[in-house]
N, C-alpha and C positions, 0 to 999 in steps of 0.2 A: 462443387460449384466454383466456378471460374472468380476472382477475384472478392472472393466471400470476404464480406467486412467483418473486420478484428475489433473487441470489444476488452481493453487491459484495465480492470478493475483495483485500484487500490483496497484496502479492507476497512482499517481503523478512520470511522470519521465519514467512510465513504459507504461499506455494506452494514457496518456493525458497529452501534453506539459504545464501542469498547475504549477509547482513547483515555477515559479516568484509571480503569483500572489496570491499564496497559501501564500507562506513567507513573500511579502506584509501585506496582513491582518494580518498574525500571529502576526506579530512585533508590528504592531499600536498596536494590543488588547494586547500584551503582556508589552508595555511601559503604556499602559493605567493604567493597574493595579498599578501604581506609585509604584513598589516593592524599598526599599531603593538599594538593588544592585542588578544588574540582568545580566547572564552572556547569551551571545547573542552568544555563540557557541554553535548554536544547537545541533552539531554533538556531541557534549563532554558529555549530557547527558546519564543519565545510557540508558533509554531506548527512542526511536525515535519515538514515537507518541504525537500528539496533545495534551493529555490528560495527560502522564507519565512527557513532560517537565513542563507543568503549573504545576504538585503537584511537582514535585521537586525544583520547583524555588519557590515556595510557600512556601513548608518545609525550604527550606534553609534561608528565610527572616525572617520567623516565629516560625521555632521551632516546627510545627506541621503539620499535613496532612491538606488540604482545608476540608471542610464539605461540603457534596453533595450542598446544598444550594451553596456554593462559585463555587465548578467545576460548578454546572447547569449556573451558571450566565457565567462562563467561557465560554461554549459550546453557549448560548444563542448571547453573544458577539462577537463568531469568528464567526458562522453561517451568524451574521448581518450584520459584516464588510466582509466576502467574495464577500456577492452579492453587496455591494456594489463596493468594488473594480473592481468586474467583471465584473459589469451592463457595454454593450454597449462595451465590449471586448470579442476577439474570441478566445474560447479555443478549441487547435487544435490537434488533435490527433497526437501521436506518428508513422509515416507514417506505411499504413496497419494495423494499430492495431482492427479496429472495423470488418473489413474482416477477419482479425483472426481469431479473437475470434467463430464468424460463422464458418469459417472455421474447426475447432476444432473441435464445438460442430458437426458438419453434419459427420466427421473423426470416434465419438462414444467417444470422449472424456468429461467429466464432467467438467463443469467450476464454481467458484469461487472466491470473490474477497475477500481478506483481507486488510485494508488501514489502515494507521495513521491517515489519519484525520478524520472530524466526519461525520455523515451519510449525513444531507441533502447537505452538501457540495461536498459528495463523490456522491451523485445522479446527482447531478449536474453537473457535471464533466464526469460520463458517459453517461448521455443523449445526452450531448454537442456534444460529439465524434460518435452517434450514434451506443455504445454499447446497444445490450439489455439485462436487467438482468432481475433474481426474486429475491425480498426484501429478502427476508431469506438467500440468497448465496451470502449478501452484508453484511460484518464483518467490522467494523468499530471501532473508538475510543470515537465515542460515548458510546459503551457497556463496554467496553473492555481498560485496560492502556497499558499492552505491547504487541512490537510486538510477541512474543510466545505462549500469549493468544488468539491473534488474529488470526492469524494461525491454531493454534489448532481449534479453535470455526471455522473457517470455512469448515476444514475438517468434522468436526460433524454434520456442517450443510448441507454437500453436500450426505453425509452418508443417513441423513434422507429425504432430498430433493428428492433425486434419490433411496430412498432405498436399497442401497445395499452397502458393504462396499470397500472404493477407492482400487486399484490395483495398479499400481505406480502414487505415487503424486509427483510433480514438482512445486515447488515454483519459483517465475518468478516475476523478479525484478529489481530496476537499481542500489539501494544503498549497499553499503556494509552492514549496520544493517539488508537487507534481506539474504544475504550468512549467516550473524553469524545464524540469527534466524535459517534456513532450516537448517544449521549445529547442533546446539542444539538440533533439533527435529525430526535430522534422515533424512534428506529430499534429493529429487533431488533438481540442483537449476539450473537455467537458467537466466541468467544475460541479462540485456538491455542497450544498451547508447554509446556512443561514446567518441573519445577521450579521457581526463583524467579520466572520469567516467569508461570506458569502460577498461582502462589500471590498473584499481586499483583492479576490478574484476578479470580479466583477470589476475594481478599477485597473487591474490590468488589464482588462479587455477579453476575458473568459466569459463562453457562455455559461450562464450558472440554475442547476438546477433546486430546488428545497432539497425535495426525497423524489421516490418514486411511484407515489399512489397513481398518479396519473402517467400511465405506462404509455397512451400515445401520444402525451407531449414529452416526453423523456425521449421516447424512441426518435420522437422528431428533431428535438436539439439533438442528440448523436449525429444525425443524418446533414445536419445543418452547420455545426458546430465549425471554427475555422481552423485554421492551422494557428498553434501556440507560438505566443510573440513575448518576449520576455524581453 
């Protein structure tokens, strides 16, 4: 399909009401590393992934970047403590969201996911909610430290996945760090969430939606949605 629209799905907050026990783990693993001072506003960091806050709280203690050995042990640690946190807990979709996403794709629209956190965790999370994806259209922070990178590498990936190159792309998200990002990078954006989440979007000038029980007003803000202005 000639200019097939692109549909970049964040996860936490956005497909899958995971973000409590996402933050859970994070913090054990993150107080684990006994850093001498550690600043626990996640939101204050430069960039909002997994991977961008651990080297900056790392640089800032240390004076230097982690060494892949240090991140790898990072990544190996919050993978461990997720399932543990999870084990025998239900992660529950963002109402509508796995219907969606089908919905979309059968519409002729291309889907991809780009996440902050890291991949088996972010497998995890979509299986849970019975999205189905393919590995290659799941961008993560595993590979990847900010969200702009991420982003980016997932259009590239949906480019080659689908061969052809995206027609209007839509970034689709609940956090403010997704409006800057799609703003940066030129992008539509469509916003998720409710209340204070939804009114901070929503005073930037994001279209915003609840969830998505109602698949043809979702489909319709995507299609309507403006370019991100940050």
């Amino acid at each position: 399909m000639t200019n097939r629209p692109l549909a970049i799905f964040d996860i936490d907050g956005t497909l899958s009401d995971s973000i409590p026990l996402h933050q859970t783990a994070f913090l054990s693993v993150m107080e684990g590393f006994s850093f001498p001072s550690l600043n626990r506003d996640w939101a204050s960091y430069t960039h909002h992934t997994d991977t961008a806050i651990f080297e900056e709280a790392w640089s800032s203690a240390y004076g230097r970047r982690p060494s892949l050995e240090e991140r790898g042990e990072f990544h190996i640690r919050l993978e461990n403590e997720f399932e543990e946190t999870s084990r025998g807990r239900i992660i529950a979709e963002i109402a509508g969201a796995a219907a969606f996403v089908e919905h979309l794709r059968d519409a002729g629209w291309a889907v991809a996911f780009a996440t902050g956190g890291l991949r088996k965790m972010s497998r995890r999370k979509l299986s849970a909610i019975g999205v189905n994806f393919a590995d290659d259209l799941l961008v993560t922070a595993s590979e990847y430290v900010t969200r702009e990178e991420l982003v980016t590498q997932a259009i590239e990936a949906a480019r080659i996945h689908y061969a052809h190159t995206p027609g209007r792309v839509v970034s689709i998200g609940d956090g403010i760090w997704d409006l800057r990002t799609a703003a940066a990078l030129g992008l539509h954006f469509l916003g998720v969430g409710t209340g204070p989440k939804a009114e901070i979007l929503a005073r930037a000038g994001a279209t915003v939606v609840s969830d998505f029980r109602d698949k043809s007003a979702a489909i319709g803000s995507l299609q309507q949605c403006g370019l991100a202005q940050y």
